[in-house]
C-alpha positions as CSV (number, residue, x, y, z in Angstrom):
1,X,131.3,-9.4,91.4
2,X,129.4,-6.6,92.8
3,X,126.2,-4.9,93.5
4,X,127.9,-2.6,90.5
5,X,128.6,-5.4,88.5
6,X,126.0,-7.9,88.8
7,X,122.2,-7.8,87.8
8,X,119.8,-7.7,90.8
9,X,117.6,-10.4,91.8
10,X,115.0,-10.1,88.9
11,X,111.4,-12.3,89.9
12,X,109.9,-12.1,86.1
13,X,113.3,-14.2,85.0
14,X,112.3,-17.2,86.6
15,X,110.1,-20.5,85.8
16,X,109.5,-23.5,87.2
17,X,111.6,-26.1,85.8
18,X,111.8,-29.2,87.9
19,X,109.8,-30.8,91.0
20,X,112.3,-30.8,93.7
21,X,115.4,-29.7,94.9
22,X,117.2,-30.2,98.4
23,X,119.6,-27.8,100.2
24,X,121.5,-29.4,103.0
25,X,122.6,-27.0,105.8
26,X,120.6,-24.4,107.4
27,X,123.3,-21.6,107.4
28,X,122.9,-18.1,105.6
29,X,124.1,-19.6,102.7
30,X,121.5,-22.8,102.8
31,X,119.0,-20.2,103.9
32,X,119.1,-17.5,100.7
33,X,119.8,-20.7,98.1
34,X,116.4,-22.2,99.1
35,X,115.0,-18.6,98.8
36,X,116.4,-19.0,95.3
37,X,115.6,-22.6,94.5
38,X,111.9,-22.0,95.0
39,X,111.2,-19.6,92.1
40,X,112.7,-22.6,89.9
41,X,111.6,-25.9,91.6
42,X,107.9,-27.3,93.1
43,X,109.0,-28.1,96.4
44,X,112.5,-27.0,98.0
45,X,113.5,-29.3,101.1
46,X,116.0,-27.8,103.7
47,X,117.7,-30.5,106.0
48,X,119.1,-29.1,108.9
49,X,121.6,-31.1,111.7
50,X,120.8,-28.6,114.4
51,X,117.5,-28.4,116.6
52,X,116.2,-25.0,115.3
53,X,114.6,-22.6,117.8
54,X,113.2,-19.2,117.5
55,X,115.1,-17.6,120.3
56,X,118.4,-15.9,119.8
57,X,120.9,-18.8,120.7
58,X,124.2,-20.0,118.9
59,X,123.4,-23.1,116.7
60,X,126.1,-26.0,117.8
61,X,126.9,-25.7,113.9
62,X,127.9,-22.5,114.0
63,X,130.5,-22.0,116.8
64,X,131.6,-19.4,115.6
65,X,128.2,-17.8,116.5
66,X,128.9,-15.8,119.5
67,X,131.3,-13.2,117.4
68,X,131.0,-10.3,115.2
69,X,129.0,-10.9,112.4
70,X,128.5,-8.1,109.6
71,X,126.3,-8.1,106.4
72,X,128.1,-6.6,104.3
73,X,125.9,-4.1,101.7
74,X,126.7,-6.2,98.7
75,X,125.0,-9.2,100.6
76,X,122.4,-7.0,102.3
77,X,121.0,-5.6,99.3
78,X,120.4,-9.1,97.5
79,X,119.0,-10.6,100.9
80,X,116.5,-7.4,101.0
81,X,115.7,-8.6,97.0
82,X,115.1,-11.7,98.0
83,X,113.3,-11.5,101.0
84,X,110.7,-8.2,100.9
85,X,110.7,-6.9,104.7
86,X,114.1,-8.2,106.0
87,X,115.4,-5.3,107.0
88,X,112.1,-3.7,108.6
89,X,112.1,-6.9,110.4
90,X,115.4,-7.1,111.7
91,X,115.2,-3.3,113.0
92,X,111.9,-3.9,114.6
93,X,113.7,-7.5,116.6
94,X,116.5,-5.0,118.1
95,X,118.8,-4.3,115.0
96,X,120.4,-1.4,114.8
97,X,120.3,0.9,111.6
98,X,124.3,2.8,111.5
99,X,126.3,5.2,109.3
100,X,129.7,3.5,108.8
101,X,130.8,6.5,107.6
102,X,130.5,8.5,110.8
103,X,129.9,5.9,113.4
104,X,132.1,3.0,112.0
105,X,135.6,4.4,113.9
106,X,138.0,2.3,111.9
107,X,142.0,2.1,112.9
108,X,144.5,1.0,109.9
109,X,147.9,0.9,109.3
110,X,148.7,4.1,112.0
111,X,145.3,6.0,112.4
112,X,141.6,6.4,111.8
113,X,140.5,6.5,108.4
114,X,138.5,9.9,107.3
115,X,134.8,10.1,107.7
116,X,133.6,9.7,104.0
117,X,131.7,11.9,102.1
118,X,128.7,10.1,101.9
119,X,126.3,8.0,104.2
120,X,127.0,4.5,104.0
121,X,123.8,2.5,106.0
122,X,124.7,-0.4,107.7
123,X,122.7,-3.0,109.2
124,X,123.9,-4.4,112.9
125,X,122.9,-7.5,114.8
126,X,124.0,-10.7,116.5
127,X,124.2,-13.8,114.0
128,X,121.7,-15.4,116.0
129,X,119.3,-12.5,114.8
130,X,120.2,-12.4,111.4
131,X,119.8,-15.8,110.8
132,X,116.6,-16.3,112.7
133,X,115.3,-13.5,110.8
134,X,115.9,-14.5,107.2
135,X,115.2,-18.3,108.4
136,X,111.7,-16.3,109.3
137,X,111.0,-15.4,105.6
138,X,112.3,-18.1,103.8
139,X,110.1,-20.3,106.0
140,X,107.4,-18.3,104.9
141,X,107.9,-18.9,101.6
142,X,105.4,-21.3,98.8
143,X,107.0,-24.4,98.5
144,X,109.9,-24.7,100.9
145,X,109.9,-27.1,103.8
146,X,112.5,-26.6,106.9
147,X,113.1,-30.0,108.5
148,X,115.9,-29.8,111.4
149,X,117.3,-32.7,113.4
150,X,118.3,-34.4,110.0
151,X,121.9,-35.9,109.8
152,X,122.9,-36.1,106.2
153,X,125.0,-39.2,105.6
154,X,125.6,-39.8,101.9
155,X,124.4,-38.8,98.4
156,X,122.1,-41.1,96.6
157,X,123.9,-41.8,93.3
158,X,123.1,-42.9,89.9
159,X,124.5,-46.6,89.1
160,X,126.9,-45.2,86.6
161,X,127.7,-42.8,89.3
162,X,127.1,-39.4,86.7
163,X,124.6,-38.1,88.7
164,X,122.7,-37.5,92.5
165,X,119.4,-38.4,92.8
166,X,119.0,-37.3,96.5
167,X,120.0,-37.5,99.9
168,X,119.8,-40.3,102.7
169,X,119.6,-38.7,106.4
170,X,118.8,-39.8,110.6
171,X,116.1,-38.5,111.9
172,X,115.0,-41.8,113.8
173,X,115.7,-43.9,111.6
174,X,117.0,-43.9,108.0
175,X,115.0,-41.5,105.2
176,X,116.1,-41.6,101.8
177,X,114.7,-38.1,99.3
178,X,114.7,-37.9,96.3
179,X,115.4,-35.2,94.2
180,X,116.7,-33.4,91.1
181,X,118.7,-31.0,92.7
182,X,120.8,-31.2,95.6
183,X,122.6,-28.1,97.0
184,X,125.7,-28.5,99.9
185,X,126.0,-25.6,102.2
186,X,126.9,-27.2,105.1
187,X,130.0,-24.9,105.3
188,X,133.7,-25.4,105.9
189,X,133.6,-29.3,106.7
190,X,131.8,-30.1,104.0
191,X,132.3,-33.5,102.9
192,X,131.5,-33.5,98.9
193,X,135.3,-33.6,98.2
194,X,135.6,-37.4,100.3
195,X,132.4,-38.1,98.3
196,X,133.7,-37.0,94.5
197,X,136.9,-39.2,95.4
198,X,135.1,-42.1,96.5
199,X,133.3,-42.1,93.3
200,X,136.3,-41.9,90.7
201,X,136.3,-38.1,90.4
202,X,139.2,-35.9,91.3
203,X,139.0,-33.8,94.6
204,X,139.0,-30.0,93.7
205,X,142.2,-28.3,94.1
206,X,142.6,-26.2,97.0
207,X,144.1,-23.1,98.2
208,X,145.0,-22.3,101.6
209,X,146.2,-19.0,103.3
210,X,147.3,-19.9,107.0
211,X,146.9,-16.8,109.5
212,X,147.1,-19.3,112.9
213,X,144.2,-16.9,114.2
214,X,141.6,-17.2,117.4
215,X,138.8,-15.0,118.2
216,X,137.4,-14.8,121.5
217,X,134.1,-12.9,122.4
218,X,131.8,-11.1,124.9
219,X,128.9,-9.1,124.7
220,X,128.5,-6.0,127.1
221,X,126.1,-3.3,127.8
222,X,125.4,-0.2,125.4
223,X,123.4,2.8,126.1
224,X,120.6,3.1,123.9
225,X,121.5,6.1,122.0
226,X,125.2,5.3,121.3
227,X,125.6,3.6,118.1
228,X,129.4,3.7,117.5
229,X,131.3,0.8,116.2
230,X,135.0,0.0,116.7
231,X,137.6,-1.7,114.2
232,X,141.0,-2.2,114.5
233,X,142.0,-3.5,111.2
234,X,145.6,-5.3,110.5
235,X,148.3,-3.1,110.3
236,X,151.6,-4.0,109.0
237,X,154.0,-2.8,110.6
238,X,152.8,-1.1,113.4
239,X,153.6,-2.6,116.9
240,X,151.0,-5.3,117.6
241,X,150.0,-5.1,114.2
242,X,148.5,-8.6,114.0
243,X,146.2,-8.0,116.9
244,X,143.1,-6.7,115.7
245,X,139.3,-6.1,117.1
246,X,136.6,-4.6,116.5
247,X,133.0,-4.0,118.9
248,X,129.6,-3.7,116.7
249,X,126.5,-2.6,118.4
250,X,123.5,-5.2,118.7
251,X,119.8,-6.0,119.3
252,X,119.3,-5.4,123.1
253,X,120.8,-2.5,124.1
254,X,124.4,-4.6,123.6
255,X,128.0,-4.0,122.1
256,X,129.6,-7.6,120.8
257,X,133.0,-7.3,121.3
258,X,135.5,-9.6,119.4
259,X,139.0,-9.5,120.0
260,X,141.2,-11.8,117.4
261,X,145.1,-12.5,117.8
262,X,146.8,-13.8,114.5
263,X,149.8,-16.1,114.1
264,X,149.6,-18.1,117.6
265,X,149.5,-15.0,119.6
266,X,145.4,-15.4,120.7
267,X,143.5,-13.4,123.1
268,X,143.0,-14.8,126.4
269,X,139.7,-16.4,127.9
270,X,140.0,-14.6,131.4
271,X,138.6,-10.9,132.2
272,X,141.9,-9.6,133.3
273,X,143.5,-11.2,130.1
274,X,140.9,-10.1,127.7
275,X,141.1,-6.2,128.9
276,X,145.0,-6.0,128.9
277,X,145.0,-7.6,125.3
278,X,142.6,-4.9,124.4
279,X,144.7,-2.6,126.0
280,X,147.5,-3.3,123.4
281,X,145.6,-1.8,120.7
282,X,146.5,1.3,119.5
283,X,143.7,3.6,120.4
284,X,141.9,3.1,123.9
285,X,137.8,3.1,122.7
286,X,137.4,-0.8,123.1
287,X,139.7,-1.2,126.1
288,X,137.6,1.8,127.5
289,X,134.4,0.4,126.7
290,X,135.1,-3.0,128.2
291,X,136.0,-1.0,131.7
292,X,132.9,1.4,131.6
293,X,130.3,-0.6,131.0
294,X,128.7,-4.3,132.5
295,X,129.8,-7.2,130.5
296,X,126.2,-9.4,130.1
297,X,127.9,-12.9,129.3
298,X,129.6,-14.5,131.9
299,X,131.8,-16.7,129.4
300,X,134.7,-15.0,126.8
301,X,134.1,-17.7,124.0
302,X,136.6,-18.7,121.9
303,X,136.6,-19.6,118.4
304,X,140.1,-21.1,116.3
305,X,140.6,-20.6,112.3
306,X,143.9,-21.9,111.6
307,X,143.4,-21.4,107.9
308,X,141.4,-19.5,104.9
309,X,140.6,-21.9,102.1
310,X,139.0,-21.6,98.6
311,X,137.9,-24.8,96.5
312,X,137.8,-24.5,93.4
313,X,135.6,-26.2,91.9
314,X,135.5,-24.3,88.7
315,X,139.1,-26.2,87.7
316,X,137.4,-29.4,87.8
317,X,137.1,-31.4,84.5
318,X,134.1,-33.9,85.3
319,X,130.9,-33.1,88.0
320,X,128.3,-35.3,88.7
321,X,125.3,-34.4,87.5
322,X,122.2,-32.6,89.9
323,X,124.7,-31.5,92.3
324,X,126.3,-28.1,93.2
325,X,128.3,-26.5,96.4
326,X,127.7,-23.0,97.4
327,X,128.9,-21.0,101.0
328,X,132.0,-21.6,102.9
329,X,131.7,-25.2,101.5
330,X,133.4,-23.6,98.8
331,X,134.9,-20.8,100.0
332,X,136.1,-19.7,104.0
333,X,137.5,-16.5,104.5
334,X,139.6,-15.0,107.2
335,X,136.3,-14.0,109.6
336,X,138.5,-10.5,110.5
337,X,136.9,-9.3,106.8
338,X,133.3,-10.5,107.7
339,X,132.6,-11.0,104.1
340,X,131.1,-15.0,104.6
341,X,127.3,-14.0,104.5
342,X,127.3,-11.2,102.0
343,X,129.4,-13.5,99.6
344,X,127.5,-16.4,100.4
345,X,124.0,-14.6,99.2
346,X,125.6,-13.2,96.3
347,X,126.5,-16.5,95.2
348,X,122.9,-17.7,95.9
349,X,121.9,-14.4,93.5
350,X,124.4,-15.8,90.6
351,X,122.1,-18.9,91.1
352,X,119.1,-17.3,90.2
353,X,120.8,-15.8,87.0
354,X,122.6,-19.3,85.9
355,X,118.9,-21.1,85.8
356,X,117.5,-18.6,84.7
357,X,120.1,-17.9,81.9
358,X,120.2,-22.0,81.1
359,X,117.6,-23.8,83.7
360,X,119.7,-27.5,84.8
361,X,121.7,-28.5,81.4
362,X,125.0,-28.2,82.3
363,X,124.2,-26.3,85.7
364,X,127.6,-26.8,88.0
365,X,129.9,-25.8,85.6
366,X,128.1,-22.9,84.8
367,X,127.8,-21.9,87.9
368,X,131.1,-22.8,89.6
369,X,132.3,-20.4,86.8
370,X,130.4,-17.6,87.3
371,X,130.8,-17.5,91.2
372,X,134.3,-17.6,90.7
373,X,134.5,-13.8,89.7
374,X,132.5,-13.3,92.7
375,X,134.7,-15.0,95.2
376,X,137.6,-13.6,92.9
377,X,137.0,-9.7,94.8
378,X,136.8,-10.7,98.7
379,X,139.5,-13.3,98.4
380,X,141.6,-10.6,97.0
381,X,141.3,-8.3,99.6
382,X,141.7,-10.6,101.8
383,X,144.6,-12.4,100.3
384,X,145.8,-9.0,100.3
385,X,145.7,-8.2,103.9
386,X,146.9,-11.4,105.4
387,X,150.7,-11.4,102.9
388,X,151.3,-8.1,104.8
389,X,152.4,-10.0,107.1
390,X,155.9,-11.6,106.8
391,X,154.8,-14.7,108.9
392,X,151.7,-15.5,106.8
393,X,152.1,-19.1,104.7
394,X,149.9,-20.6,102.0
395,X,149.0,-19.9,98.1
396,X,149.7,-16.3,96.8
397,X,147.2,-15.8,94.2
398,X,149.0,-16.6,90.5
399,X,147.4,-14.1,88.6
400,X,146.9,-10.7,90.3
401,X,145.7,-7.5,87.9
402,X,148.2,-4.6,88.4
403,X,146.8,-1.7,86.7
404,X,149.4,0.1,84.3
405,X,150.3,2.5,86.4
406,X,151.9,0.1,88.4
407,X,153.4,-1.9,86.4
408,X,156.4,0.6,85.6
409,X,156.9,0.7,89.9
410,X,157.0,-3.1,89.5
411,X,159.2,-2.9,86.7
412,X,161.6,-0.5,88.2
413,X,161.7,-2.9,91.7
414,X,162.4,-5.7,89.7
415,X,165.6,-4.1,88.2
416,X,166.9,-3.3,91.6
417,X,166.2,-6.5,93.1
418,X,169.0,-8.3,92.9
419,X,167.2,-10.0,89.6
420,X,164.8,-11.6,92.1
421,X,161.0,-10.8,90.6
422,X,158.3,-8.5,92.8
423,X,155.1,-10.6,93.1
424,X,152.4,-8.8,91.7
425,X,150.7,-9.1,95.2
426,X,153.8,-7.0,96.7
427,X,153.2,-4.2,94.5
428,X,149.4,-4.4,95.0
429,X,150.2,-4.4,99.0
430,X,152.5,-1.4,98.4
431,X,149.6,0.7,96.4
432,X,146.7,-0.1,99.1
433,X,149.3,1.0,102.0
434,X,149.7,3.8,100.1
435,X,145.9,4.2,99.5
436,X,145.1,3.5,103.2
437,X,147.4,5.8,104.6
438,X,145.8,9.1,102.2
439,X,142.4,7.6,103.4
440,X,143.1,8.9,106.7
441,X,143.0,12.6,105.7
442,X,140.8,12.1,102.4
443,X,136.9,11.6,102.6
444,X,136.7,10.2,98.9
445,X,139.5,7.9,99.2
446,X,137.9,6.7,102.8
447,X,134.8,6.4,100.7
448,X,136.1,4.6,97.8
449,X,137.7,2.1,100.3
450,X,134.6,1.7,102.4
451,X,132.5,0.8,99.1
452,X,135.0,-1.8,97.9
453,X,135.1,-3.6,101.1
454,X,131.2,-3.5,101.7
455,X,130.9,-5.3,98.2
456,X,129.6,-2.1,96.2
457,X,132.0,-1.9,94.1
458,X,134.6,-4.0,92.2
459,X,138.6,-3.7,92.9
460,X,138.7,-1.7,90.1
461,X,137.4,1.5,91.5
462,X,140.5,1.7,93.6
463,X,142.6,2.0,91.3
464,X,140.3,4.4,88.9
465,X,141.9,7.5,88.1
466,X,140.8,9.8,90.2
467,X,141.5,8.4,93.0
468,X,145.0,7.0,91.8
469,X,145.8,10.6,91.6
470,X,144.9,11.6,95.3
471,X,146.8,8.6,96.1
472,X,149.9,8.8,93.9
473,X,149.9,12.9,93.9
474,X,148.3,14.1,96.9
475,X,147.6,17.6,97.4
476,X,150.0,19.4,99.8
477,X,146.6,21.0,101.8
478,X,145.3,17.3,102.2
């Protein structure tokens, strides 16, 4: 699910219809689903761990703070929705406003994809900034209450168990809130499945992609003017394939610069080590820029992700009642696609249109279904990108749409296989190489690739016919 393919946030759909609700976690995800919760409950409490502050500083429950961070378009545009002024707001704290299709420089599979044929705006900052900056607004808003230093340690439960009734948390002592709504975004460690299986229901199933990854960080100095960004996406096949980076420009004059090594092979924390492993890259702009210019951290952070993992909660027979997950508590994807906040709001924008479609009757399953063609797109792509790679490990999606078209290639591989089947995925791997590689002369299949990945657009459009045919049957002048 898209900005092309789902409604926009819509404020004349919604109505009260209960007195509270609780979100637990203040991530981008806890953030935009309070901003959502309080066109539909009285009050809306947020319970934080961290100690929130207004300056720009990396939460301890997000340690993966100090790295690239993109908002994508498909999760800019509902955040703008939702929260009248973001963007003027994050421009005027030190954002910067860029064209990915002229400034965005970005490597695949052999060389630099085409400039596209259209301007795609792109909003830049730290994740310190964005955060801060929707926290800002959503604080702002009737009815919602921000309370940090809370440690969440348990659902209040029903006696028969069918339903949560609230939340007990520390915060000097033990607090017990009610409520008739409580939301869990508190990410990748969230602990609702130990809690379902304490209390007779079934954990729900999981799916795991392993990629062995690190990504280590450092922010350096950028002239005021210059507002190129740098990606070096994966590319099979191609000598240090797995090693990828990419540099963004940021609020202070600043370039972040993230480095990421997959399968064991991780960048290193020292100066020396960091520049030579950005010296394996195949083109010199980031290796360049981390000479020319004056690195302002002192420290190359370094953040582990041994694994992408999807929950699906939509398979589950039996949910309690008054309770729903949302963010990388359901879903956490390989960071090197920086889809986690832009999926994470358009799930909190499928929440507006599931109460305000059917208010609470029957409100997880509803919406565990729904967000499920949502997460269905980036975890494709993803998904995608990672079985490239020969040493990648985990769940291969079971059902993957290959367009007609490619079903006769499939067909044809399968009857020169030895009688060993082609994996859908295989054949989808062999179109988008195929797709990638005329992006790099083409400006509307570099567009059409751009839009997809930004969340504009559904799969589909790559394999739409007009741009199959450049693909498939490209012009000898091209």
């Amino acid at each position: 699910m898209t900005l092309e393919t789902v409604p926009r946030y819509n404020s004349e759909q919604t109505d009260i219809i209960d007195q509270h609700a609780i979100v637990i976690g203040g991530s981008m995800a806890g953030l935009v689903t309070a901003r959502v919760l309080a066109d539909y409950y009285e009050e809306v409490t947020l319970l934080e761990r961290d100690t929130l502050s207004d300056t720009l500083e990396v939460r301890r429950g997000v340690p993966q703070g100090d790295h690239v961070h993109v908002l994508l378009e498909g999760g800019r545009s509902t955040i703008a929705d939702l929260l009248p002024g973001f963007c003027d707001d994050l421009i005027s704290s030190g954002g910067v406003l860029i064209d990915e299709s002229t400034d965005l420089h970005r490597y695949q599979i052999g060389d630099y994809l085409a400039n596209g044929d259209r301007r795609l705006p792109s909003y830049t900052a730290s994740r310190p900034l964005f955060e801060n900056t929707v926290r800002n607004h959503v604080a702002d808003t009737d009815g919602v209450t921000i309370r940090d230093g809370c440690h969440v340690v348990e659902y209040l439960s029903s006696d028969d168990g069918e339903s949560v009734d609230g939340v007990a948390y520390e915060d000097e002592g033990r607090i017990e809130l009610r409520s008739d709504l409580v939301v869990d975004a508190t990410g990748r460690r969230s602990h609702t499945p130990d809690w379902l299986e304490r209390h007779g229901y079934t954990r729900p199933p999981v799916e795991k992609v392993h990629q062995d990854l690190a990504y280590c960080s450092v922010t350096i100095e950028r002239p005021p003017d210059d507002r190129r960004a740098f990606l070096y996406a994966p590319s099979p096949g191609m000598p240090n394939g797995h090693r990828t980076a990419t540099a963004v420009p940021i609020e202070d004059n600043q370039w972040v610069v993230t480095l990421i090594g997959m399968f064991e092979d991780h960048p290193p924390t020292t100066r020396d080590g960091f520049v030579e492993f950005a010296d394996s890259l195949p083109g010199p702009d980031i290796a360049d820029l981390l000479r020319e210019q004056s690195w302002t951290t002192d420290e190359i952070t370094k953040y582990p992700f041994p694994f992408s993992q999807r929950r699906r909660y939509e398979h589950l027979d039996e949910f309690p009642e008054d309770l729903l997950v949302i963010g990388n508590a359901i879903t956490s994807f390989n960071p090197i696609y920086g889809q986690g906040m832009s999926v994470a709001a358009l799930e909190a924008l499928q929440l507006h249109h599931t109460l305000a479609d059917g208010g609470q009757e029957n409100l997880a399953p509803r919406f565990f279904d729904s967000i499920g063609e949502i997460i269905d797109i980036p975890w494709f792509l993803a998904v995608c990108s990672d079985f490239t790679f020969p040493q990648t490990e985990g769940d291969k999606p079971q059902r993957v749409p290959v367009p007609w078209f490619l079903a006769s290639i499939k067909s044809f591989l399968d009857t020169t296989s030895d009688g060993a089947e082609t994996h859908d995925l295989d054949v989808i791997n062999w179109y988008l190489g195929e797709l990638i590689q005329t992006a790099h002369t083409d400006p509307i299949v570099s567009d059409a690739f751009s839009r997809v990945a930004r969340l504009e657009k559904p799969n589909e459009a790559l394999f739409a016919p007009e741009i199959a045919q450049r693909v498939l049957q490209p012009s000898p002048t091209e």
